[in-house]
PDB file as gemmi writes it, atoms N, CA and C in Angstrom:
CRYST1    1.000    1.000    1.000  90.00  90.00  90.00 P 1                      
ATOM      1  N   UNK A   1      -4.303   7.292  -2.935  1.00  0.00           N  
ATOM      2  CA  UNK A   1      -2.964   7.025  -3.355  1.00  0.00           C  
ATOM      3  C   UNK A   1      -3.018   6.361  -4.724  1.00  0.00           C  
ATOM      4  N   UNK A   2      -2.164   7.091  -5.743  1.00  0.00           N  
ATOM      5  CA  UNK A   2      -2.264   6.230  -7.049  1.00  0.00           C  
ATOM      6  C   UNK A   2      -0.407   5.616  -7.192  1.00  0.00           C  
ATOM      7  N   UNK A   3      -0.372   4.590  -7.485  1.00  0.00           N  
ATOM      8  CA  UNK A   3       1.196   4.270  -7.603  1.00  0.00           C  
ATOM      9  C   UNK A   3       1.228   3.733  -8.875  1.00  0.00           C  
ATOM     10  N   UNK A   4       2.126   4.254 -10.030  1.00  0.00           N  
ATOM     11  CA  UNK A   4       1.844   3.912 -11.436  1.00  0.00           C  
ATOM     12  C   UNK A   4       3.045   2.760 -11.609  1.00  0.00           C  
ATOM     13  N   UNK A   5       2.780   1.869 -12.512  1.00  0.00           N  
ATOM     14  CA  UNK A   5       4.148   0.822 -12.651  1.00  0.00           C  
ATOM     15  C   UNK A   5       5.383   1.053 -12.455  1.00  0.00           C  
ATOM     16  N   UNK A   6       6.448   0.021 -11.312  1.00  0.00           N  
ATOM     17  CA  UNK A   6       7.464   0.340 -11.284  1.00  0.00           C  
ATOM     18  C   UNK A   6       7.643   1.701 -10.442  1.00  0.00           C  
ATOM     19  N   UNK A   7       6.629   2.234  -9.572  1.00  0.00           N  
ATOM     20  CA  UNK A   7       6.879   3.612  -9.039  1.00  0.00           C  
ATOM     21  C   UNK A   7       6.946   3.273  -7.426  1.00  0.00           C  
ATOM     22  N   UNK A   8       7.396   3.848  -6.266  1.00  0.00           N  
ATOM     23  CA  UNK A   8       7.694   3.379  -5.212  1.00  0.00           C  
ATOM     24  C   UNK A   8       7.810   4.950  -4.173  1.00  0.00           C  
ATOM     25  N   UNK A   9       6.404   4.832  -3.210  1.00  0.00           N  
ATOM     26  CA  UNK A   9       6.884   6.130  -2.429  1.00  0.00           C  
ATOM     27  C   UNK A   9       7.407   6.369  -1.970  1.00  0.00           C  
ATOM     28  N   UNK A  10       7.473   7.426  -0.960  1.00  0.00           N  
ATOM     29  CA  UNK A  10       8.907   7.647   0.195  1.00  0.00           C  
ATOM     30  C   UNK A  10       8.293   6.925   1.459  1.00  0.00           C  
ATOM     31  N   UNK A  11       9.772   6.567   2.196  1.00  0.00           N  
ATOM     32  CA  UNK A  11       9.410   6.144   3.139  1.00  0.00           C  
ATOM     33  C   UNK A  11       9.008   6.878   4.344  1.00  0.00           C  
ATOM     34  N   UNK A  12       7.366   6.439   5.107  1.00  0.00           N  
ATOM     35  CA  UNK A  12       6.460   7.448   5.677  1.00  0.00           C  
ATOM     36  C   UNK A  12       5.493   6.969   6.109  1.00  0.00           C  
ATOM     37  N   UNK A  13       4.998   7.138   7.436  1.00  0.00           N  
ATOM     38  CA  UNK A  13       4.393   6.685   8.075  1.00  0.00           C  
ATOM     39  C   UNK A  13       2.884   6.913   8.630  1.00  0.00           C  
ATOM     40  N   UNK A  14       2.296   5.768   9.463  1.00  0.00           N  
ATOM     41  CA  UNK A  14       0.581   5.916   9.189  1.00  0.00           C  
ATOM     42  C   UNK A  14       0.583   5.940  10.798  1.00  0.00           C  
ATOM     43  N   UNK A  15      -0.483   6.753  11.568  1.00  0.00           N  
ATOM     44  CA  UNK A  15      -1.648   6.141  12.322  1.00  0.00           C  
ATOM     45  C   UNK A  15      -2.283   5.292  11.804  1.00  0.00           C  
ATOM     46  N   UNK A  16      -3.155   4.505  12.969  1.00  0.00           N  
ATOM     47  CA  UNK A  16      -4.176   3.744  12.785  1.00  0.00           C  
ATOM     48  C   UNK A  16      -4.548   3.735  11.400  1.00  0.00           C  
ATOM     49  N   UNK A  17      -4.841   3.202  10.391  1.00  0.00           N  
ATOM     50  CA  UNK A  17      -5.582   3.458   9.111  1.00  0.00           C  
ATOM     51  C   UNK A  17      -6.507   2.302   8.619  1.00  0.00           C  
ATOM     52  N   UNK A  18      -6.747   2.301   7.843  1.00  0.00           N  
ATOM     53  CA  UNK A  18      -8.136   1.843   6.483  1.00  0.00           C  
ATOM     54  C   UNK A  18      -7.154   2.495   5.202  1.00  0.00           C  
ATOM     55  N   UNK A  19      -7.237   0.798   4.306  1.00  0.00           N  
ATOM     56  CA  UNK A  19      -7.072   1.299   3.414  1.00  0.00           C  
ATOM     57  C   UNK A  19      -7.914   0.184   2.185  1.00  0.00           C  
ATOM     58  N   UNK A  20      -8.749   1.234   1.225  1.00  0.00           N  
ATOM     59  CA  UNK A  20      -9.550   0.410   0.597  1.00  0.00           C  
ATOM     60  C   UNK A  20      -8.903   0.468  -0.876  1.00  0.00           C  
ATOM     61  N   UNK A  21      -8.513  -0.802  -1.587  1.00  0.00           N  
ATOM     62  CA  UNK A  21      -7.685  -0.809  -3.025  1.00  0.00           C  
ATOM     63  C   UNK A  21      -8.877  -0.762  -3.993  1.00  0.00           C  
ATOM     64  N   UNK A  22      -8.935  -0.090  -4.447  1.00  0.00           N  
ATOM     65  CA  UNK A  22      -9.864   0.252  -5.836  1.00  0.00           C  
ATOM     66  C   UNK A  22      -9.671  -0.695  -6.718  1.00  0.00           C  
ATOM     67  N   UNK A  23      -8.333  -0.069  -7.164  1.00  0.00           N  
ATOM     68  CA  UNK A  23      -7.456  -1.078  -8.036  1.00  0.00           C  
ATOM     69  C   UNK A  23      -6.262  -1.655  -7.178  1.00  0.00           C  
ATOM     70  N   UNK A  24      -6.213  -2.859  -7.123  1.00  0.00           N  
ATOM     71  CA  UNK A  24      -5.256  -3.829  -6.972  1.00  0.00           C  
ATOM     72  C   UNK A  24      -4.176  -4.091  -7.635  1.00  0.00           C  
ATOM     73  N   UNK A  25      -3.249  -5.193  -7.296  1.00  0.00           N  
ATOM     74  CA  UNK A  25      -2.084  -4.871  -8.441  1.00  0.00           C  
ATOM     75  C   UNK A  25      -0.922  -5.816  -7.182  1.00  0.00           C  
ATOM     76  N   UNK A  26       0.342  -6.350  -8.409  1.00  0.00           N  
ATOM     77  CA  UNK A  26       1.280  -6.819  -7.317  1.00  0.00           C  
ATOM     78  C   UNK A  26       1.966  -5.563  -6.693  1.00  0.00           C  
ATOM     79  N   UNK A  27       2.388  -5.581  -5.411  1.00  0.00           N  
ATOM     80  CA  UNK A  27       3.415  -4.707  -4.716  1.00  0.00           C  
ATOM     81  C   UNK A  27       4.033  -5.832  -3.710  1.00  0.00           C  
ATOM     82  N   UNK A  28       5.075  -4.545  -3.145  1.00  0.00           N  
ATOM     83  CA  UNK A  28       6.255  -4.771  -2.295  1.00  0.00           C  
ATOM     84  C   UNK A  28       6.162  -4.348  -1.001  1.00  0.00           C  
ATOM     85  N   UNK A  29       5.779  -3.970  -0.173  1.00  0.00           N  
ATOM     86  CA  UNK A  29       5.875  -3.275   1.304  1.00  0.00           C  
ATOM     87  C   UNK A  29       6.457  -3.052   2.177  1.00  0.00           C  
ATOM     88  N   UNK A  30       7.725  -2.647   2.233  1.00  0.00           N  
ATOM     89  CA  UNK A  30       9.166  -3.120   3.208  1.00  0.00           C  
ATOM     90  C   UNK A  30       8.549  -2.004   4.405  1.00  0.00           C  
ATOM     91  N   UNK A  31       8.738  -2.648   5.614  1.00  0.00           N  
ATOM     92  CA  UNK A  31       8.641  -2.539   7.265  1.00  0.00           C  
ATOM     93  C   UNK A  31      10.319  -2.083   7.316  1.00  0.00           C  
ATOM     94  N   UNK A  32      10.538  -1.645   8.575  1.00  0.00           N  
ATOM     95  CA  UNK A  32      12.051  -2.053   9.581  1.00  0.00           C  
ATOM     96  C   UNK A  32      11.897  -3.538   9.692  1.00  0.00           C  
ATOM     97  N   UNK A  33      11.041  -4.316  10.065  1.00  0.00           N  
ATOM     98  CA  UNK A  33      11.154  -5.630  10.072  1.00  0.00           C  
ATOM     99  C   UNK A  33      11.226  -6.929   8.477  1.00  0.00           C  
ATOM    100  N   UNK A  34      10.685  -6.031   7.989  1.00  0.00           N  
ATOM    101  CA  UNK A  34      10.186  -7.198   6.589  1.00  0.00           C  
ATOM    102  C   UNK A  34       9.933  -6.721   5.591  1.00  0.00           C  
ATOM    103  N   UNK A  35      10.508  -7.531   3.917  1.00  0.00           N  
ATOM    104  CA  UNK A  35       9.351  -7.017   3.029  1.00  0.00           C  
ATOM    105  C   UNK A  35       8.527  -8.035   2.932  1.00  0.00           C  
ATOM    106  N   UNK A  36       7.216  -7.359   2.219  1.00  0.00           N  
ATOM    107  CA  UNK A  36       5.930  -7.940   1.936  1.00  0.00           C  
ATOM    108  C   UNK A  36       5.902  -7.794   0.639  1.00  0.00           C  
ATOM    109  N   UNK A  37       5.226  -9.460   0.035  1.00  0.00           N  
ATOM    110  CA  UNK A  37       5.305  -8.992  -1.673  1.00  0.00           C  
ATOM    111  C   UNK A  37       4.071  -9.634  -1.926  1.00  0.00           C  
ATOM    112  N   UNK A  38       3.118  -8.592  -1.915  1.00  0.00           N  
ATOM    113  CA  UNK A  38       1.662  -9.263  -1.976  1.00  0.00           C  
ATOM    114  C   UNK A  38       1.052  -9.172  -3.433  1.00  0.00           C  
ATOM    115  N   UNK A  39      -0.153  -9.687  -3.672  1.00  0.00           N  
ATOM    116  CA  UNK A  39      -0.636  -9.558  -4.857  1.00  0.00           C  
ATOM    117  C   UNK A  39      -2.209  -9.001  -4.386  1.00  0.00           C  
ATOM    118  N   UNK A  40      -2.365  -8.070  -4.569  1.00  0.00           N  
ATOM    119  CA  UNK A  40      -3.722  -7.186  -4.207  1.00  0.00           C  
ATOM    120  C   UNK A  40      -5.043  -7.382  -4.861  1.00  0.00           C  
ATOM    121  N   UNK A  41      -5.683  -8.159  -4.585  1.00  0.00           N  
ATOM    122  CA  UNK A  41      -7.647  -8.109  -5.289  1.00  0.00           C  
ATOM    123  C   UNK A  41      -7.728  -6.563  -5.743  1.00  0.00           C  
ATOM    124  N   UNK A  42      -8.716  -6.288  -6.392  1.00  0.00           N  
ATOM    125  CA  UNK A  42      -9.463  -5.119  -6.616  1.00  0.00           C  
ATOM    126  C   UNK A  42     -10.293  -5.541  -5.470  1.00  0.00           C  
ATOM    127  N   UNK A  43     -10.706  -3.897  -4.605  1.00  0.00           N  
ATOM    128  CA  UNK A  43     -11.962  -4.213  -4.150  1.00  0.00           C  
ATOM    129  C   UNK A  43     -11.125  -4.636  -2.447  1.00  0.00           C  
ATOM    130  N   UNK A  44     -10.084  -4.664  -2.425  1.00  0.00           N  
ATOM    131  CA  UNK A  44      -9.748  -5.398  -1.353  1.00  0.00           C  
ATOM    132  C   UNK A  44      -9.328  -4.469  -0.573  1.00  0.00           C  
ATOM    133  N   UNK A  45      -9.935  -4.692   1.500  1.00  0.00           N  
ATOM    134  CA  UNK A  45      -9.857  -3.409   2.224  1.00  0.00           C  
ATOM    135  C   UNK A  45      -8.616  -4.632   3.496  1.00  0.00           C  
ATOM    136  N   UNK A  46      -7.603  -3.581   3.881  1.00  0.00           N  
ATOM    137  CA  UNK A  46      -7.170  -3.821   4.867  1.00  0.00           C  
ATOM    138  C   UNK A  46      -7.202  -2.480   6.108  1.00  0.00           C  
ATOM    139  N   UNK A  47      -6.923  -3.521   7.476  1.00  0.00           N  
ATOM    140  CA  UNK A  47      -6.677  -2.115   8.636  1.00  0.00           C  
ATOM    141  C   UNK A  47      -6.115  -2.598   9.292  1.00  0.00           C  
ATOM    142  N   UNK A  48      -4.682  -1.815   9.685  1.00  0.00           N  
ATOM    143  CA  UNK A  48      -3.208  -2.010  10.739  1.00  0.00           C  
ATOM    144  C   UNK A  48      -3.295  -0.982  11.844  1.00  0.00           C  
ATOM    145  N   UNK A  49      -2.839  -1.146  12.557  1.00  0.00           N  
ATOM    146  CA  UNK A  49      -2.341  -0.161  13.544  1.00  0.00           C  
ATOM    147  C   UNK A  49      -1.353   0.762  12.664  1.00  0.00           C  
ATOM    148  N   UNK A  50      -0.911   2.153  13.628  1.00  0.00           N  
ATOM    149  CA  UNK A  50       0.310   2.423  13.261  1.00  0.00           C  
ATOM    150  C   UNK A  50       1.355   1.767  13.176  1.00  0.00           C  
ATOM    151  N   UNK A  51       2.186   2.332  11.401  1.00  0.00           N  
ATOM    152  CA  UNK A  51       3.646   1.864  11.240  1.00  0.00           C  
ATOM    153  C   UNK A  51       4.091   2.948  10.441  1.00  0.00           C  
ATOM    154  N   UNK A  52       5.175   2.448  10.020  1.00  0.00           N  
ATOM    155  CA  UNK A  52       6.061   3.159   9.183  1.00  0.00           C  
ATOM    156  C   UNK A  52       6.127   2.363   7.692  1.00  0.00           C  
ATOM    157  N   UNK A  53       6.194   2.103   6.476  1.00  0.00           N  
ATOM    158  CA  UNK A  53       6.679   1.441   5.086  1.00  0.00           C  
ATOM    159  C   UNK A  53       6.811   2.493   4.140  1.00  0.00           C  
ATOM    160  N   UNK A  54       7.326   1.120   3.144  1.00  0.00           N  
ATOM    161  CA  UNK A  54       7.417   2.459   2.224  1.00  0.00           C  
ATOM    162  C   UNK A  54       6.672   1.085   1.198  1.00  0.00           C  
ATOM    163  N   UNK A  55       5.885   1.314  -0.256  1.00  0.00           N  
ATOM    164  CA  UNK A  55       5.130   0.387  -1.050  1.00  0.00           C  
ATOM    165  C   UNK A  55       5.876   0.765  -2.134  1.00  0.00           C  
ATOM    166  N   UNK A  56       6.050  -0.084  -3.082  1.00  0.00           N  
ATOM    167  CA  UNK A  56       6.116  -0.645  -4.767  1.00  0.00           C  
ATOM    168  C   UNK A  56       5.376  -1.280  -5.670  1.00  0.00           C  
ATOM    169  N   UNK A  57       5.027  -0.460  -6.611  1.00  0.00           N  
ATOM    170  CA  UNK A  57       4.214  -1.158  -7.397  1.00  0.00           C  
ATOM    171  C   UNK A  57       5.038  -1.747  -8.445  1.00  0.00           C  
ATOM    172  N   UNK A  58       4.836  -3.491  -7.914  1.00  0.00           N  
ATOM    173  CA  UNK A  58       5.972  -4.337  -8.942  1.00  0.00           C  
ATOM    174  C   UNK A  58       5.159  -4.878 -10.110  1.00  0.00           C  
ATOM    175  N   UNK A  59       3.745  -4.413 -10.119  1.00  0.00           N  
ATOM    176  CA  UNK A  59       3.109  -4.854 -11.366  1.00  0.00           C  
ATOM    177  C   UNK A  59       3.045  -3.740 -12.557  1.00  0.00           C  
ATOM    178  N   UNK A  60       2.149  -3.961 -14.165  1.00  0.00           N  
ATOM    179  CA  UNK A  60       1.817  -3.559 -14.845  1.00  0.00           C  
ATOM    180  C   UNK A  60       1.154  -2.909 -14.965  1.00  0.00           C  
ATOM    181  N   UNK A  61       0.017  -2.328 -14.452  1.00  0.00           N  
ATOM    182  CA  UNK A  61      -0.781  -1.393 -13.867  1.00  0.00           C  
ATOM    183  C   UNK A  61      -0.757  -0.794 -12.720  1.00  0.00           C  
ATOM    184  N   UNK A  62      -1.483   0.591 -12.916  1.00  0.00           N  
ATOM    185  CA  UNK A  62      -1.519   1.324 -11.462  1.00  0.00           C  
ATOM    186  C   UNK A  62      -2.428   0.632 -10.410  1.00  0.00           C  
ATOM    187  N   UNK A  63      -1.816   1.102  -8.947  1.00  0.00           N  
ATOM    188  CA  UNK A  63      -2.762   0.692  -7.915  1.00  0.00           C  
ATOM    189  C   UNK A  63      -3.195   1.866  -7.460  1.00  0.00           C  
ATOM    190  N   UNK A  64      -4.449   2.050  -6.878  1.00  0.00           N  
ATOM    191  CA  UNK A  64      -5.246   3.219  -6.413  1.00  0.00           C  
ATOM    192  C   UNK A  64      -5.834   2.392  -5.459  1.00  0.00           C  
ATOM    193  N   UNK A  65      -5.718   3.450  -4.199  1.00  0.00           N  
ATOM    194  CA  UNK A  65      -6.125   3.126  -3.114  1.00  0.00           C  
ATOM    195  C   UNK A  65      -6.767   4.355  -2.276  1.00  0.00           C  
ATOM    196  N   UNK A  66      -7.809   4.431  -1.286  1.00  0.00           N  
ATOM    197  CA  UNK A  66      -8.212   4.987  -0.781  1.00  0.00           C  
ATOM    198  C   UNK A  66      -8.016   4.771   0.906  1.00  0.00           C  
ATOM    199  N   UNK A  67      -7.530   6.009   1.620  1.00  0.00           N  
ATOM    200  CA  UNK A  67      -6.765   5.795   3.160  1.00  0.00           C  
ATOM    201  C   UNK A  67      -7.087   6.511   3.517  1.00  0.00           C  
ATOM    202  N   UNK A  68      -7.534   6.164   4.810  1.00  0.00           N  
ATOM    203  CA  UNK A  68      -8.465   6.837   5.813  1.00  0.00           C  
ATOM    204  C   UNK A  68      -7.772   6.401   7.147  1.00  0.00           C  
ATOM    205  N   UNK A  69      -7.340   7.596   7.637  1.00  0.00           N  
ATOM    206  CA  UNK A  69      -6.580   7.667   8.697  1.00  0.00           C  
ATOM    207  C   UNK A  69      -6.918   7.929   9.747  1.00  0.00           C  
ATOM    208  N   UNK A  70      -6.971   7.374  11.253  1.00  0.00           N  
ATOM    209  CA  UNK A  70      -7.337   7.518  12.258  1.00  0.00           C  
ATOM    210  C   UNK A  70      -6.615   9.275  12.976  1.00  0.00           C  
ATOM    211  N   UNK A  71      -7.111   9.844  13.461  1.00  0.00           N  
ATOM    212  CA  UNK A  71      -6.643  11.352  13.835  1.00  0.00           C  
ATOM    213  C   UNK A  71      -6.251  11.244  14.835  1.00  0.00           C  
TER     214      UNK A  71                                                      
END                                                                             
């Protein structure tokens, strides 16, 4: 996934996943329940269960991420 400044995907949903940030960067993460307004390391791996969000990249640079999805 590359998200370039100011760019924001559709809202869409995961199985199980892995996701490893290459590049880091601030974003936004809105749930049905919440937004999230995190600030991302390079290098930095998270793993959720299935959900649904949609992400924003509220910083100056792109974020690139690599997602690996449970089948």
């Amino acid at each position: 996934m590359v998200l370039a400044p100011g760019e924001s995907d559709n809202w869409h949903g995961h199985r199980a996943e892995t996701v490893y940030f290459e590049k880091g960067g601030k974003a936004s993460i809105r749930t049905e329940q919440t937004v999230m307004d995190l600030d991302i390391p390079d290098g930095h791996t998270m793993w959720h269960d299935a959900w649904a969000h949609q992400v924003t990249n509220n910083g100056n640079s792109p974020i690139v991420a690599i997602i690996v999805e449970q089948k």
